[in-house]
Structures are given as structure tokens and as C-alpha cells.
N, C-alpha and C positions, 0 to 999 in steps of 0.2 A: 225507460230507455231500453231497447231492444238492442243487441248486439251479436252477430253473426258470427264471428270468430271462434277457432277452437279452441285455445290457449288463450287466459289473461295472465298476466303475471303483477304482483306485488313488492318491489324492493325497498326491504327498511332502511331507511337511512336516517334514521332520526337521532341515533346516539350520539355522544359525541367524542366517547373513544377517551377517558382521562388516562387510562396508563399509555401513551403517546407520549405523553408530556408535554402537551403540545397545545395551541389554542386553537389549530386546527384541526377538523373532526376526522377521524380517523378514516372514515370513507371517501376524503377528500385530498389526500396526500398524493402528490405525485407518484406515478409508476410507469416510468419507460412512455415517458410523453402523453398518456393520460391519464386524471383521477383513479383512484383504486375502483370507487363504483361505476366510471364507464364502460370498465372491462364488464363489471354485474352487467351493464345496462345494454353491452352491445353484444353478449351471449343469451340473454334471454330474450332481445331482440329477433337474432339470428334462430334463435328455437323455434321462432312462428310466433312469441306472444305480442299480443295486441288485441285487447289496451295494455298498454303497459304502466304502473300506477309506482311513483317514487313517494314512500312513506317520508316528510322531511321533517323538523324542528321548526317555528317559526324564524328562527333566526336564517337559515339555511334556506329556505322555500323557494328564492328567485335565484338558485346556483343551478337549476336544472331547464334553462331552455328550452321548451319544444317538449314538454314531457307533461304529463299528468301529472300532478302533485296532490297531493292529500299531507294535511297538516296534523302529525300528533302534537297537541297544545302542551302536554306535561308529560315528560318521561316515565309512565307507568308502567311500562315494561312492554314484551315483542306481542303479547296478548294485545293490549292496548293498542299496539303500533298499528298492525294490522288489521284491527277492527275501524280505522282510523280510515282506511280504505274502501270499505262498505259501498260508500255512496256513493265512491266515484265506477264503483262496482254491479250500481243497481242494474238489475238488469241481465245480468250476463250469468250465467246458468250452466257452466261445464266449469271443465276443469283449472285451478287457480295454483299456479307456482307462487310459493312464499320464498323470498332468496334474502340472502344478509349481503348487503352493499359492501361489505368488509370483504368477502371471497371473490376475489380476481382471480383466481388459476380457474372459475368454471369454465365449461366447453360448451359452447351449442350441443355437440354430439354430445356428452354424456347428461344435461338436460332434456334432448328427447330420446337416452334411453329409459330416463326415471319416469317421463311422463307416458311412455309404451309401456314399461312396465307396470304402471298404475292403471293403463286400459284392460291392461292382460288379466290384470287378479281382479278388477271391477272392486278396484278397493275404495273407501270414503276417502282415504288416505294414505298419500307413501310416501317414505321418509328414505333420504338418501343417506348412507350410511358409512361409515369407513372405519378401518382398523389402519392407526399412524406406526409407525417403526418406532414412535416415542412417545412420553408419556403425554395428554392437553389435558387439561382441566373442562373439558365439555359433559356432556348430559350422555348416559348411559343406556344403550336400549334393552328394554324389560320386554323378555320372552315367556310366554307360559309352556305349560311342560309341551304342547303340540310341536313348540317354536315359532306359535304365531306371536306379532307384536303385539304387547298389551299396552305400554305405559313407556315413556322419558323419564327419567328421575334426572338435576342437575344435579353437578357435582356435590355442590355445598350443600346440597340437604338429600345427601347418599348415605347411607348403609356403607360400613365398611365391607361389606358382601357384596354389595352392588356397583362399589367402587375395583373391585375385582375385573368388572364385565369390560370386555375390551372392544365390543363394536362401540362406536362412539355416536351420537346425534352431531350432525354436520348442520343444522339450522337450514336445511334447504328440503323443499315439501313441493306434491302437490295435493290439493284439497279439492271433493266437487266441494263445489259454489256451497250449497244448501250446508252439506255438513260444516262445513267451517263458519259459516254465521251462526249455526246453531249451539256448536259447541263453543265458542268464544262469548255468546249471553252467558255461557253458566260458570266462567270463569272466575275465582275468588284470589286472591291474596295473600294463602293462608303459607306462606315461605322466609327462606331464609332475609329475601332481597322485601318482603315485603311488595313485591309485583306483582303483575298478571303475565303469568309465564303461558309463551304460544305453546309449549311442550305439551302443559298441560290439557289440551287440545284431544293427545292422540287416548289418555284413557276415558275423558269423555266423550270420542265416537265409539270405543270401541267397546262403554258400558250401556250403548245404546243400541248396539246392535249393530253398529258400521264395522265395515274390513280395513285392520292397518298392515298393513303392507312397508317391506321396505326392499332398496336396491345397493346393495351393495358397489360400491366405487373401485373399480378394477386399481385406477390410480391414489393412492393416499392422499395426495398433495392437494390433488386438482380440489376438495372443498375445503383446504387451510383457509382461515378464517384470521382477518391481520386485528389485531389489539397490540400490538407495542411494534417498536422499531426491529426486534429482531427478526420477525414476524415478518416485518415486511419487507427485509433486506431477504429473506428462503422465498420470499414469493417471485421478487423483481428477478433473483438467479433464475427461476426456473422460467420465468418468463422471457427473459434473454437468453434460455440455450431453445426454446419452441422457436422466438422471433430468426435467430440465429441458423435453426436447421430449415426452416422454410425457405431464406435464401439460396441457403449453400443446394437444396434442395431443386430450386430455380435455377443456378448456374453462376451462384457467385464463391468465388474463393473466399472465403473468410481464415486464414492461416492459426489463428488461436482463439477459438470460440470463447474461451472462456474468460477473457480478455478483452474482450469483443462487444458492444454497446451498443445495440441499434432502437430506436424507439419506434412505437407501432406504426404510424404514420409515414415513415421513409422510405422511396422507396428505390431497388436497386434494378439494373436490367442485368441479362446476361454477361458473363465473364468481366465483371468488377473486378479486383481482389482490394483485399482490406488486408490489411498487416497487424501482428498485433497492438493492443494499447489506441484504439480507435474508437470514438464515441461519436455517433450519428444522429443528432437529434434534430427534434421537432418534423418539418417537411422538408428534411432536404431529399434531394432527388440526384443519383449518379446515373450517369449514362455508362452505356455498355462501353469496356475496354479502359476507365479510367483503373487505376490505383493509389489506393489511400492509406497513408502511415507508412510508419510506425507512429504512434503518438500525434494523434491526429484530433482535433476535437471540429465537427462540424454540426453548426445549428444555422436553420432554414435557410440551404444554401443548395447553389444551381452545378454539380459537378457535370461538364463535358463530357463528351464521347473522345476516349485519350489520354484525359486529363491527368496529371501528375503532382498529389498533396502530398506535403510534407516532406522527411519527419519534423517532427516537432511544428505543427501548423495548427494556427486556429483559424477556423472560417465563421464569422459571426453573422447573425439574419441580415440578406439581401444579397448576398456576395451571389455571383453571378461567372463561372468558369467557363471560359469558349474551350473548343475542340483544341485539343492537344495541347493546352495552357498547362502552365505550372506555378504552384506555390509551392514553395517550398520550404529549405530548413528555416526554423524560428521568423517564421514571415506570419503577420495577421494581415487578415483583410476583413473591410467593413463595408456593408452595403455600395457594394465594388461594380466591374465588371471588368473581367482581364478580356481581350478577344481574341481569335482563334492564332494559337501557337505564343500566345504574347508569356513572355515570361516574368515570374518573382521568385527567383533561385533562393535566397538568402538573407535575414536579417532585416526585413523590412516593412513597416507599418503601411497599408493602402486602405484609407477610409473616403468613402463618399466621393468614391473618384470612377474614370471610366478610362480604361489602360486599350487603348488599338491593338490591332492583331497584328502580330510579330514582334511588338516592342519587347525590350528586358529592360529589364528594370534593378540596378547596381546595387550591391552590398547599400545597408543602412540609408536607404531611401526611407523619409517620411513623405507624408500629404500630413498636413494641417491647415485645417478647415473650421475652426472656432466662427460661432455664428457671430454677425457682427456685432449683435447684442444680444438680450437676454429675451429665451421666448422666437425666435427667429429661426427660422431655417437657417441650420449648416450650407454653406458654400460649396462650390463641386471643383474638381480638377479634372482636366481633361485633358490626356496625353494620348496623341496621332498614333498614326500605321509607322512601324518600323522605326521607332523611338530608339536611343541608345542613351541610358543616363548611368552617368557615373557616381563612382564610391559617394556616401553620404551628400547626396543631394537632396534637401527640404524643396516641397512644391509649396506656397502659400496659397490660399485657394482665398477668391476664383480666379482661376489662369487656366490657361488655355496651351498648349505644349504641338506645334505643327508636323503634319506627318514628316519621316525620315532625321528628323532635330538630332543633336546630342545636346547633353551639359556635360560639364568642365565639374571634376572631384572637388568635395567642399563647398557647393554652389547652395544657394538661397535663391529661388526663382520667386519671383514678386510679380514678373510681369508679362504676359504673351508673349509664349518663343512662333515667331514666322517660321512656315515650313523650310527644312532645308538647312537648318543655321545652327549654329554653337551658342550657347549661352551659357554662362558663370563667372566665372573669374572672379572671386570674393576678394575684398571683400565686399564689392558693388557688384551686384546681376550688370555684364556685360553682353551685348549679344551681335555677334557676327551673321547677318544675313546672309546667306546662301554659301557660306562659309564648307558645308556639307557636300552640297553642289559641284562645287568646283573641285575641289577635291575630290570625287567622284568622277567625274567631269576628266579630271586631269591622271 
């Protein structure tokens, strides 16, 4: 196989992460609406590499759509991981990033400052490197007295003299092609873990004659590597004040960043504002000029140009806000559609319904829509232009609700309200046709 490219890149994802405590693999846990390895997957994308090769488990193999996979069959360690990729590698003769699926804060930019810096020293290898504010348990880099790199040592089979050294190995590399098949044949076992450690790697190029090289990490963070929950609550933080300053940076108010929840996918246009205690997930989409919260939770949902959420709102997947619409205090809405200026002030459940523009909609209004049986599509409810419904009125779906209608407080509607008309009067749905009308009228 001949391949053109400048960059390939390698991401391990074979482990499976037991201090998680979790049966889910550690590079596989949510973070801010994608996988921890997508953030791997869409930074060293973003770098230029391609091919781009996911090291996976066989149990794990068909979680990566659209992706090269390469199968490590037995967890022999990142030596093995990586050699696991060869073949899907044949072929391809420059430069090869090795990345830990577990490190979500990398950057595209500081990925092609490691691999510039690897052109620049014409090194076989450069290893990205970093000094933490605190103490990790990762692999230590071995200087000779020149201060070139010679050698990894992991922590557990360290020298308490070498456990001293405070630049740390960040598990992130690039290798030429040749040296790294070469040096991973002659890898042994001979360690704490009983493995094949890819570390082992850097003094076998560099007892052959190869150049290691390394680049140091302007940012600490940016190569934290997640192994347990707390790990990956420091990562999701830092992740959400980056997601958070590229808005506010764009044109949106965000009022307490820190408070503040938005996931990758969401996207905002200019002059939003968000209030504190607001979480934005999945794809929702705000248009320019809405505001959102306090205490706001929105998942794949359509905010208006205007529009007015919350406090205290939830918007779940489908919900759909026209221009200058409102939900608001302790109101849920569920694969919805309010339209433009239609209001939900207060206290009010709206699922699987489709609310006209202008209407309001009174204190402790439900829709219930229970499928007629089991396995069936949910019913819809559908209330007109310029609707007027009062205190605790239940919609039973499917009904049909006509432009300009009111109901009557305490009503139970069962049955299509005609445009124009009153309906309620419990404890039977009564309905006054054109009742609205004339009154209007008069």
C-alpha cells in the first residue's frame, strides 16, 4: 500500500481503564457531549493525520465508525498496542503520532507544534513532555549529562533518584515509520507490569543511533491523561471554561462561566446571554437575541431568535422555540413546537405537542399523550394561533385546539375545540362555539 500523506497517526484505545470503576472503558466516558477519545480522535484529525489508525479491544472494535481499527487481541501493554497497527500502516513511511485515547485536553496546535518540532531536530523520535503543578504517577524523562533524551523509566520500576525527575512522559510521540517498527521487534517484558512498554521504544532508538528528541508543553493540562473519575471531572472543567471562552469570545454573554455547561456540539450565534446554572447539551442550537436561565437544562433543542427560557426549565430532545417564544419558570417541554411569541410562563408540562404563535398557555397546563398501546407511537396535540388556556387545564391527545379558542380553569379537553369557542366547564368538556367570536364581536 503506498500512501501520500504527511502525518499518520495511531490512537490506543485498547485499555479498558479498571480504576473508573466502571464497565465502561475509560476512553469511552462521556465528556461535554462526546467520548473522551473523540476529543483524541478529532485533534489529531484536525493536525493533518491521515490515516488515522484506532488501536481497539475486540470487544470495543465496532464503537469507532468510519475509522481504521486495528485489533489488539490481548492487553500486552502500549508496546504491543501499537505494534497492533503495523499493518494497517504498511506502507506509509514518515512521520507516525502515537496518542493515549484517554487525553482529551490535546489541541490540534500543540500536536503540530510536537510534530514541527520533530522535523526541526530530524529526530527518529519526540516525545511530548510536561512538568504538572502536582504530583502523577507517569514515566520520567532520562537526560544524559548533554541533556539529550536517552531513556523513559515508569514510575513503578523507578529509581527513587529518578522518581526525583519532574519532566514527566505524557504518552504522546511522534515516531519515523521505520524506527518505530524497528524498535518495538526488539521489545521484551522484562518489568514491573510484566508488558511491553512503548517507553521502552525511546532507548532502543536512541542505542542505535536514532535522535530523541522531546517538546515540552507550554500548558500542563493540555496532555492529562483520564484513569479515574477525578481525572476526568479536571479535564470536563477545563474543557468547559475553552468551550465557554470561544463563545463569549463570539458574542455571547455567558454571566458565570463557571457555572456554565455547554457541550461541543451547541451551537450559539451572536448576543445570546446565558444566566448562571445553565447546561446546553447535545445539538441544541440558540439563535441570536434569546436568553437562557437561570437553571436551565437544554438537550437537542431548537432556541429562537428572542426567545425567553426559564428559570428553572427543562428543554428535552425535539423541543422546537419560535421567535420571541417563552418557557419558562418550572415548565418542561418535550419534542414540542411553541411558535413565534407563543407563550409557556409557568408550571407547565408540553410534550409531543405543537403550540401556534401567540398562544399562552396557563399556570399547570399538562398534554398527555400515552400511546394507545404498547410499541405505538405517542398521540400529538395541537393548539391554534392565538390560543388562550386557562389555570390547570389537561389536553388529552389527539385533540386538535382551534385558532383564537379559550378553555375554562380545571378543564379536561377530550375532544376538538372549533376555532373561535370556549371549552371546559368540568366536570364534562363543554364547548361554546364561537363563543370567543362574539364576544369579540360585541
Amino acid at each position: 500500500m503506498t500512501m501520500n500523506s504527511e502525518l499518520a497517526a495511531v490512537v490506543m484505545a485498547g485499555g479498558l481503564g479498571t480504576r473508573m470503576k466502571s464497565e465502561t472503558p475509560k476512553h469511552q466516558h462521556g465528556l461535554l457531549g462526546r467520548r473522551v477519545v473523540d476529543w483524541v480522535l478529532d485533534a489529531a484529525a484536525a493536525a493533518g493525520s491521515d490515516p488515522l489508525v484506532v488501536v481497539a479491544s475486540p470487544e470495543t472494535k465496532d464503537a469507532y465508525d468510519g475509522a481504521t481499527v486495528a485489533i489488539q487481541e490481548q492487553p500486552l501493554g502500549t508496546g504491543d498496542a501499537v505494534a497492533a497497527a503495523r499493518q494497517a500502516l504498511n506502507g506509509f513511511a514518515g512521520p507516525v503520532l502515537v496518542l493515549d485515547a484517554a487525553a482529551p485536553l490535546l489541541t490540534p496546535e500543540l500536536l503540530r507544534e510536537l510534530v514541527e518540532e520533530h522535523r526541526r531536530q530530524d529526530a527518529a523520535v519526540t516525545l511530548l513532555t510536561f512538568e504538572p503543578e502536582f504530583p502523577l504517577p507517569y514515566g520520567r524523562i532520562l537526560r544524559d549529562e548533554s541533556g539529550a533524551v536517552r531513556a523513559v523509566v515508569e514510575e513503578r520500576d523507578a529509581t527513587s533518584e529518578e522518581r526525583e525527575v519532574r519532566e514527566l512522559n505524557t504518552s504522546i510521540y511522534v515516531f519515523d515509520a521505520a524506527a518505530l517498527w524497528n524498535a518495538l521487534a526488539g521489545l521484551e517484558a522484562a518489568n514491573a507490569q510484566d508488558e511491553l512498554y512503548l517507553t521502552d521504544t525511546i532507548a532502543h532508538i536512541v542505542d542505535a543511533g536514532g535522535r530523541a528528541a522531546a517538546h515540552r508543553s507550554s500548558d500542563p493540562l493540555a496532555p492529562l491523561g483520564i484513569n479515574n473519575r477525578v481525572e476526568l471531572a479536571v479535564a470536563a472543567a477545563a474543557l468547559r471554561d475553552r468551550i465557554n471562552e470561544r463563545h463569549m469570545l463570539a458574542g455571547t454573554t455567558i454571566v458565570d462561566p463557571a457555572t456554565t455547561w455547554i457541550d461541543a456540539g451547541v451551537e450559539l450565534e451572536p448576543d445570546v446571554v446565558i444566566h448562571p446554572f445553565t447546561v446546553l447539551r447535545g445539538s441544541t442550537t440558540v439563535a441570536r437575541g434569546a436568553e437562557i436561565g437561570p437553571h436551565v437544562v437544554a438537550w437537542d433543542s431548537t432556541i429562537g431568535p428572542g426567545a425567553l427560557v426559564g428559570p428553572f426549565c427543562y428543554l428535552r430532545p425535539g423541543t422546537v422555540l419560535g421567535a420571541h417564544s417563552k418557557a419558562g419558570t418550572f415548565v418542561e417541554v418535550k419534542n414540542s413546537s411553541l411558535g413565534e411569541g407563543a407563550k409557556v410562563p409557568h408550571l407547565s408540562y408540553i410534550g409531543d405537542a405543537e403550540i401556534g404563535d401567540e398562544t399562552n398557555i396557563g399556570a399547570g397546563n399538562i398534554t398527555a399523550n400515552l400511546p394507545p398501546h404498547p410499541g405505538s407511537e405517542k398521540e400529538r396535540t395541537k393548539v391554534g394561533r392565538n390560543v388562550k388556556t386557562s389555570i390547570h387545564t389537561s389536553f388529552i391527545a389527539p385533540v386538535e385546539i382551534g385558532d383564537n379558542s379559550w378553555t375554562a380553569a380545571g378543564s379536561v379537553i377530550t375532544e376538538d375545540v372549533p376555532p373561535d369557542s370556549l371549552a371546559g366547564f368540568p366536570p364534562r368538556q363543554v364547548t361554546k362555539e364561537g363563543y370567543v367570536r362574539r364576544n369579540r364581536d360585541d
